[in-house]
C-alpha positions as CSV (number, residue, x, y, z in Angstrom):
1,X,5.9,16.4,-2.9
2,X,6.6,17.1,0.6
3,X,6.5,20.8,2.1
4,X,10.2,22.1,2.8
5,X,8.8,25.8,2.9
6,X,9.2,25.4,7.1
7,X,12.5,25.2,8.8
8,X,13.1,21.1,9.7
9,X,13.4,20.7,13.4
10,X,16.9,20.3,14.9
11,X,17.4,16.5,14.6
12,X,17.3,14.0,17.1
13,X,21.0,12.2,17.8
14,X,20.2,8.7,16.8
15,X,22.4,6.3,15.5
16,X,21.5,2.6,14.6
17,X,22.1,0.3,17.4
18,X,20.6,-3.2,16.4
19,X,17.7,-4.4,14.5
20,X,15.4,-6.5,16.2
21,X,13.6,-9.6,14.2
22,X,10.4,-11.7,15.5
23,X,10.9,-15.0,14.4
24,X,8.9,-18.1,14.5
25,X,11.8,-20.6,15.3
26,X,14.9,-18.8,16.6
27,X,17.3,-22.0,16.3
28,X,16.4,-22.0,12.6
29,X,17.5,-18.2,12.0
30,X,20.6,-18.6,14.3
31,X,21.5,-21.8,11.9
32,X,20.8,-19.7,9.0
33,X,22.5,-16.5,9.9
34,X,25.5,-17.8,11.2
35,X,26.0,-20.7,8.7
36,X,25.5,-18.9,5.6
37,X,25.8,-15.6,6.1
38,X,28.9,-15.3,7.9
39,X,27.7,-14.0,11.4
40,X,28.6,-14.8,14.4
41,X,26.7,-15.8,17.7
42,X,27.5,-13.3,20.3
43,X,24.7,-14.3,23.0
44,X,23.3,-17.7,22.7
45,X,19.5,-18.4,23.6
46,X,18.3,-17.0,26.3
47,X,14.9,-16.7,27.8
48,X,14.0,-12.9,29.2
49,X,10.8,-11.1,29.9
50,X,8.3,-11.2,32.5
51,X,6.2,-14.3,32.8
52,X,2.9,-12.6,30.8
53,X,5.4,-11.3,28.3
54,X,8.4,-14.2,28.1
55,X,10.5,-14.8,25.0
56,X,13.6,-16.6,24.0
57,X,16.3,-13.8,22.5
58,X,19.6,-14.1,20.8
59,X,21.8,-11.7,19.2
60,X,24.4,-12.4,16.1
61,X,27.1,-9.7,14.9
62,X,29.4,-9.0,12.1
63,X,31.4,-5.8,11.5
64,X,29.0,-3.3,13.1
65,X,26.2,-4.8,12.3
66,X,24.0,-6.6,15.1
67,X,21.1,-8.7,15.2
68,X,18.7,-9.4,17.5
69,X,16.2,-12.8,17.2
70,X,13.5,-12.5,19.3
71,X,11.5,-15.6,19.5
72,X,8.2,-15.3,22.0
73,X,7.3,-18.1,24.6
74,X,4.0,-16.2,25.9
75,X,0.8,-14.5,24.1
76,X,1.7,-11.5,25.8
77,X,4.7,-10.8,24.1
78,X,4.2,-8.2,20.9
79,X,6.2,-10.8,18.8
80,X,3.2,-13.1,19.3
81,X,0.5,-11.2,17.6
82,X,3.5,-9.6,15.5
83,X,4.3,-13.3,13.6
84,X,0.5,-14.1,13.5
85,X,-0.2,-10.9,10.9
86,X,3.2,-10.6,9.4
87,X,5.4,-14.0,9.7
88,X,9.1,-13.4,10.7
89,X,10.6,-9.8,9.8
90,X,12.3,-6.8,11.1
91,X,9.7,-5.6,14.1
92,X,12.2,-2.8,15.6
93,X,14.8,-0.5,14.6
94,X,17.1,-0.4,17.8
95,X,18.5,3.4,17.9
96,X,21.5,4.6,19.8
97,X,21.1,7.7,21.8
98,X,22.6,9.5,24.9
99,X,19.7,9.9,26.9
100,X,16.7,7.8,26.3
101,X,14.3,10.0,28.7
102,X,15.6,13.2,27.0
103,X,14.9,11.4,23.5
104,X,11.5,9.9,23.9
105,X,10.4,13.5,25.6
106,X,11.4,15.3,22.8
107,X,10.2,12.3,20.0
108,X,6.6,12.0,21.9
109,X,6.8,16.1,22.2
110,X,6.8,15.8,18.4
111,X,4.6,13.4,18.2
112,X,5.6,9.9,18.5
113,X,3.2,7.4,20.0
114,X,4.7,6.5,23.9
115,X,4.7,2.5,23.3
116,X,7.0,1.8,26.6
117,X,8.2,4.5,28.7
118,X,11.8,4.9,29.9
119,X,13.1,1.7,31.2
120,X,16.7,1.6,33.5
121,X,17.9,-2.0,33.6
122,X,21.5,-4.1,33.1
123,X,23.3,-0.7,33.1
124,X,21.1,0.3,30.2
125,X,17.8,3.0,29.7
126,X,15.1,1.9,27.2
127,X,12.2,3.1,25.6
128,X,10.4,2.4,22.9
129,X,8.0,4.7,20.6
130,X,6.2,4.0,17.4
131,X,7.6,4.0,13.4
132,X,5.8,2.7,10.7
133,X,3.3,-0.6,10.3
134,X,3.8,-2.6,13.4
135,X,7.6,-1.6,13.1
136,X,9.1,0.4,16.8
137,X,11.9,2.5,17.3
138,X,14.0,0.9,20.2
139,X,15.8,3.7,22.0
140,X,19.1,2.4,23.9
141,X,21.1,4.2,26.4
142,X,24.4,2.8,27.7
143,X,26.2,4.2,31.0
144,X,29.8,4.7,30.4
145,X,31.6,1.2,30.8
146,X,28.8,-0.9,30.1
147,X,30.1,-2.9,27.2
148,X,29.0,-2.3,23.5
149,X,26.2,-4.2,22.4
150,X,24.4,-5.2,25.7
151,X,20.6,-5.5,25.2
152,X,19.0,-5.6,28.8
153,X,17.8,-9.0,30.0
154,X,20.4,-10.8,28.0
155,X,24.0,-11.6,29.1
156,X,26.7,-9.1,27.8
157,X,28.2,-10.0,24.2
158,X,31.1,-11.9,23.3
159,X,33.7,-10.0,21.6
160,X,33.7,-10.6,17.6
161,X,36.8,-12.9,16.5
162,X,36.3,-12.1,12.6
163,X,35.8,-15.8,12.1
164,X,33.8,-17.0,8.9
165,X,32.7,-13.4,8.4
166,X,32.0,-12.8,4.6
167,X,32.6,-9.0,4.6
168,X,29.4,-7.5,5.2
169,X,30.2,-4.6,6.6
170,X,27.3,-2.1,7.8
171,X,23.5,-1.5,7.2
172,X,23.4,0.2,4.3
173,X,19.5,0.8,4.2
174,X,16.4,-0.3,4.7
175,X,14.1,-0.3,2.2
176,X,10.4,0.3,4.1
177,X,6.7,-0.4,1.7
178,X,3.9,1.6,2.8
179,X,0.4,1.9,1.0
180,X,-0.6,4.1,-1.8
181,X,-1.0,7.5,0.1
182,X,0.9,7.2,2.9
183,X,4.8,7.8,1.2
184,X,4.7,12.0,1.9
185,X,2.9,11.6,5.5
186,X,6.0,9.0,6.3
187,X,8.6,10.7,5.3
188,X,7.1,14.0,6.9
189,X,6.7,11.8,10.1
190,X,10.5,11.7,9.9
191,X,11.3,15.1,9.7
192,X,9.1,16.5,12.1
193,X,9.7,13.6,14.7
194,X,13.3,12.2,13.9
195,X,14.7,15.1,12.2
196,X,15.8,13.3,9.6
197,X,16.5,14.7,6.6
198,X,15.4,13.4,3.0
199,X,18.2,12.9,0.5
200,X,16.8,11.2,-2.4
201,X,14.0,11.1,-4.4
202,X,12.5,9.3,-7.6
203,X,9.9,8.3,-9.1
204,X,9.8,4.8,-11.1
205,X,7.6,3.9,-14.2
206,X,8.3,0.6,-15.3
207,X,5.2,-0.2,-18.0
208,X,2.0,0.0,-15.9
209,X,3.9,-0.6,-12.7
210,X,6.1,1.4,-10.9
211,X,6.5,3.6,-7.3
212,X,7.6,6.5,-5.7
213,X,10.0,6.7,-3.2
214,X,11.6,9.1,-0.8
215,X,15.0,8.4,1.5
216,X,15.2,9.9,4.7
217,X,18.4,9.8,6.8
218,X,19.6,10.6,10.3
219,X,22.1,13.5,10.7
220,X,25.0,10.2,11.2
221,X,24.2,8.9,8.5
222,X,23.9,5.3,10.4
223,X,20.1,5.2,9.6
224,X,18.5,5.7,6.0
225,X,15.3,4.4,5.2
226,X,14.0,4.2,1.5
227,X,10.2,5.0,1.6
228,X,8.3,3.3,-1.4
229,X,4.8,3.6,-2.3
230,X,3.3,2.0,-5.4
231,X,1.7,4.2,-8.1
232,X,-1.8,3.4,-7.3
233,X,-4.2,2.0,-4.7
234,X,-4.7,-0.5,-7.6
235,X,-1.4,-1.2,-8.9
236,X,0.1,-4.7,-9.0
237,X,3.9,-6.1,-9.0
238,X,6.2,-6.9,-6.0
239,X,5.4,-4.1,-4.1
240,X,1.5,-4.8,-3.9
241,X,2.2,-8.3,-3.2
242,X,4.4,-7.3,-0.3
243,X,1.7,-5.2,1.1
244,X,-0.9,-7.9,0.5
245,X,1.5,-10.9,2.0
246,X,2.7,-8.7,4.6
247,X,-0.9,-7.1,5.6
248,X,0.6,-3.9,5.6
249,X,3.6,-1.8,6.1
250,X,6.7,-3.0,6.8
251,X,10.7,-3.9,5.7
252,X,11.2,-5.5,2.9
253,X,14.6,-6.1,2.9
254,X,17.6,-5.1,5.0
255,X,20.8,-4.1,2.6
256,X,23.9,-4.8,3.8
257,X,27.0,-2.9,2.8
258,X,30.2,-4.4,2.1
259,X,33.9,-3.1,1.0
260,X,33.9,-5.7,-1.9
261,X,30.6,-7.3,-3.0
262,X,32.2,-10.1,-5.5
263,X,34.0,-11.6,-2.4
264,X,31.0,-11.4,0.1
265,X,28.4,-12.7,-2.8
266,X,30.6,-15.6,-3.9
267,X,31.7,-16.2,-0.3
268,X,28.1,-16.0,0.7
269,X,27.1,-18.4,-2.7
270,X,29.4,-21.0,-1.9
271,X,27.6,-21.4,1.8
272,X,23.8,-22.0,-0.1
273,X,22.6,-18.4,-0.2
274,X,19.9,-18.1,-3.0
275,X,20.0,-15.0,-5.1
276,X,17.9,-13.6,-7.8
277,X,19.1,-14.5,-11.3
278,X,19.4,-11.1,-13.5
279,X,18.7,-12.5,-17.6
280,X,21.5,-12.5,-19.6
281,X,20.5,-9.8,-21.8
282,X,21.0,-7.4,-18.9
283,X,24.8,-7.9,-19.1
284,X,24.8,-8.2,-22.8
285,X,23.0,-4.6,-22.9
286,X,25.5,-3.5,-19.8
287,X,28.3,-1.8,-22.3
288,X,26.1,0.5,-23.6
289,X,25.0,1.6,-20.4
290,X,28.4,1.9,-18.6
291,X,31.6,0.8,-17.9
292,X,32.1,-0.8,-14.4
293,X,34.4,1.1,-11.8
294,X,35.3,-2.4,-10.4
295,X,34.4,-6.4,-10.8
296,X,34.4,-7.5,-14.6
297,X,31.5,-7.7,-16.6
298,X,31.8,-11.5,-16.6
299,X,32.4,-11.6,-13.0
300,X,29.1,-9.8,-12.4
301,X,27.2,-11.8,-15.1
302,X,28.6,-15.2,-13.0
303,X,27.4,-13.8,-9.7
304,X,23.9,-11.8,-10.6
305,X,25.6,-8.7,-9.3
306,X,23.9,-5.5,-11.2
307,X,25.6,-2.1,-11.7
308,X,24.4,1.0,-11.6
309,X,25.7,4.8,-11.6
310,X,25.1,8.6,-10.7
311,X,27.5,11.7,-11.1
312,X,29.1,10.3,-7.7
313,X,30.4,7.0,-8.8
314,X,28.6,3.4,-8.8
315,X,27.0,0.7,-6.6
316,X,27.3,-3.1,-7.3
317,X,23.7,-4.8,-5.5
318,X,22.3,-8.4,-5.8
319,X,18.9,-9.5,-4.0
320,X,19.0,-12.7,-2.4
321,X,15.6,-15.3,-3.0
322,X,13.0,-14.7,-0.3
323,X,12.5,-18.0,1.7
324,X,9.9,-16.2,3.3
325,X,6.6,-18.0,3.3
326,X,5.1,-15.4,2.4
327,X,7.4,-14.0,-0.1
328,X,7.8,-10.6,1.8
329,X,11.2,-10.2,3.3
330,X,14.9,-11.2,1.9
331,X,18.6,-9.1,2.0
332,X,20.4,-7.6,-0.4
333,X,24.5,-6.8,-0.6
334,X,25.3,-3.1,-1.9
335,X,28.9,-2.2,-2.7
336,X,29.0,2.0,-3.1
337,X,31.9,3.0,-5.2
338,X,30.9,6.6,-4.3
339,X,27.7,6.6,-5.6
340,X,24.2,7.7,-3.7
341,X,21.6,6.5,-5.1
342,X,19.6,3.5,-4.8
343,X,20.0,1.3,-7.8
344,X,16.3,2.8,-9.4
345,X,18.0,2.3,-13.1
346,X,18.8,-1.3,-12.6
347,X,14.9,-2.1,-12.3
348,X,14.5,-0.1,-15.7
349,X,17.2,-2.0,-17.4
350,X,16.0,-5.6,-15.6
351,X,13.0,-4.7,-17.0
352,X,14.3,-4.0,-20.7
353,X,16.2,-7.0,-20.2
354,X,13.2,-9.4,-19.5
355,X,11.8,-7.6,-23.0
356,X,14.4,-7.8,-24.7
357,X,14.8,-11.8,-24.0
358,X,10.7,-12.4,-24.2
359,X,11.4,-10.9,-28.1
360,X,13.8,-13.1,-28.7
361,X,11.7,-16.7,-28.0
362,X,9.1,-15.3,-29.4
363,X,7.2,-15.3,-25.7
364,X,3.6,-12.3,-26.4
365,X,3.7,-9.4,-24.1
């Protein structure tokens, strides 16, 4: 467990900005992005950068949330060696603050490794510092009346029109895999640098495998991380093979919220996103678990959604199918009907479920 026996810092005012991918082929994600899931193209292809460090960036939107596709066009650009260990994925949490110099001061004060110093260009302040992995914290400052959204180097955004969006509405989390070890000296790393604050807690045992996992939030509420370790230095399941396929720390999936998850996960469906295919003993075992809030049990069973609950109310989640070569990174759509937590009893019952059908055909454990 972590030591909360000394007063947490005073946290630093952070919200979430953007989050920044590296990606191998950025006409690809753009495609992807905008055709299935709903966003839309707010800056089109553009190249930025100084010649050593050049790179082809984009940015997509939907609700609040905004994307930025960074695509390099020189060796020197960190995306570069950043695709070479890890393949596409989420390389940098963009965070909103209202000084940048004030905020990397007090972050490197505390700690945090000075990656780029403070930056003034297009109206904006940046500066980067370390997070976890190869993952940065991008730290944006906007003078008053520069527009919303504007990532220097890039023209400014085009105002969102609503059209084709499939109600996601926010980031809801990000779920971040570190080694065996290294979940307590994270999350500590949060609270002494960030001042975040850790809200949730849990450890899973599911047969041999399992993990441990701690979420840490900023005092807005815009950024929560869920920290997950695996059980052992030896343990197998998806969270190893993340860490082996990934070489290392890193997201493995971004969840977005949304007001109604049967409409965005049909609306998303019905455009060709994959998701994973919960077995149908989960919703055959689902009555004696609970009784859903919203959405009908058959309505769920159609569309993969899984429900879970805590003394606050419930969350509706579905994972979509990694496409990643390496099997590392996919999304996933959360619906919170109050609730808090994370959706830890739907791996318990997924798990029963699988059991529950091998029994049935007769498949050996």
């Amino acid at each position: 467990m972590t030591d909360r026996s000394s007063p947490l810092p005073a946290p630093v005012p952070v919200g979430l900005d953007h989050v920044e991918f590296h990606v191998a082929d950025l006409g690809t994600e753009i495609t992807r992005l905008t055709t299935e899931y709903g966003f839309e193209l707010l800056v089109p292809p553009t190249e930025r950068g100084a010649a050593a460090e050049r790179c082809l960036s984009a940015l997509v939107g939907q609700a609040s949330i905004r994307l930025l596709l960074t695509q390099p066009l020189a060796a020197g650009h960190p995306a570069t060696g950043y695709l070479a260990r890890h393949g596409d994925g989420v390389a940098a949490l963009g965070l909103r603050v209202p000084d940048a110099a004030e905020a990397f001061r007090v972050l490197t004060d505390r700690g945090a490794t000075a990656l780029r110093p403070p930056l003034a260009e297009d109206g904006c302040v940046t500066a980067v510092v370390d997070a976890f992995g190869d993952v940065v914290h991008t730290l944006v400052e906007r003078a008053p009346g520069v527009p919303a959204g504007r990532i220097p180097g890039l023209p400014d955004p085009a105002p969102l029109t609503g059209a084709g969006a499939v109600g996601l509405s926010s980031v809801d989390h990000f779920a971040v895999l570190v080694p065996f070890g290294e979940l307590r000296s994270t999350e500590r790393r949060y609270h002494e640098v960030l001042g975040f604050r850790t809200i949730f807690e849990e450890r899973v045992e599911v047969g041999a495998l399992g993990m441990d996992s701690a979420v840490v939030q900023s005092a807005d509420h815009s950024v929560t991380l869920t920290l997950i370790e695996p059980l052992g230095a030896d343990a197998g399941g998806q969270i190893a093979s993340f860490l082996a396929g990934h070489e290392g720390a890193g997201v493995q999936h971004v969840a977005f919220a949304a007001e109604d998850a049967v409409h965005a996960v049909s609306a998303m469906a019905g455009r060709g996103v994959p998701f994973l295919r919960a077995p149908a003993a989960y919703y055959d075992a689902l009555p004696g678990r609970l009784t859903p809030l919203r959405h009908s049990t058959d309505r769920l069973r159609e569309l993969n959604l899984l429900v879970d609950q805590d003394h606050d109310g419930q969350l509706f989640q579905v994972f979509t199918r990694s496409r990643h070569p390496r099997h590392t990174f996919f999304f996933e759509v959360i619906e919170r009907v109050r609730a808090r937590n994370f959706g830890s009893n739907n791996i318990r019952a997924l798990y029963e479920a699988v059991e529950l059908q091998r029994d049935a055909s007769g498949v050996a454990g």
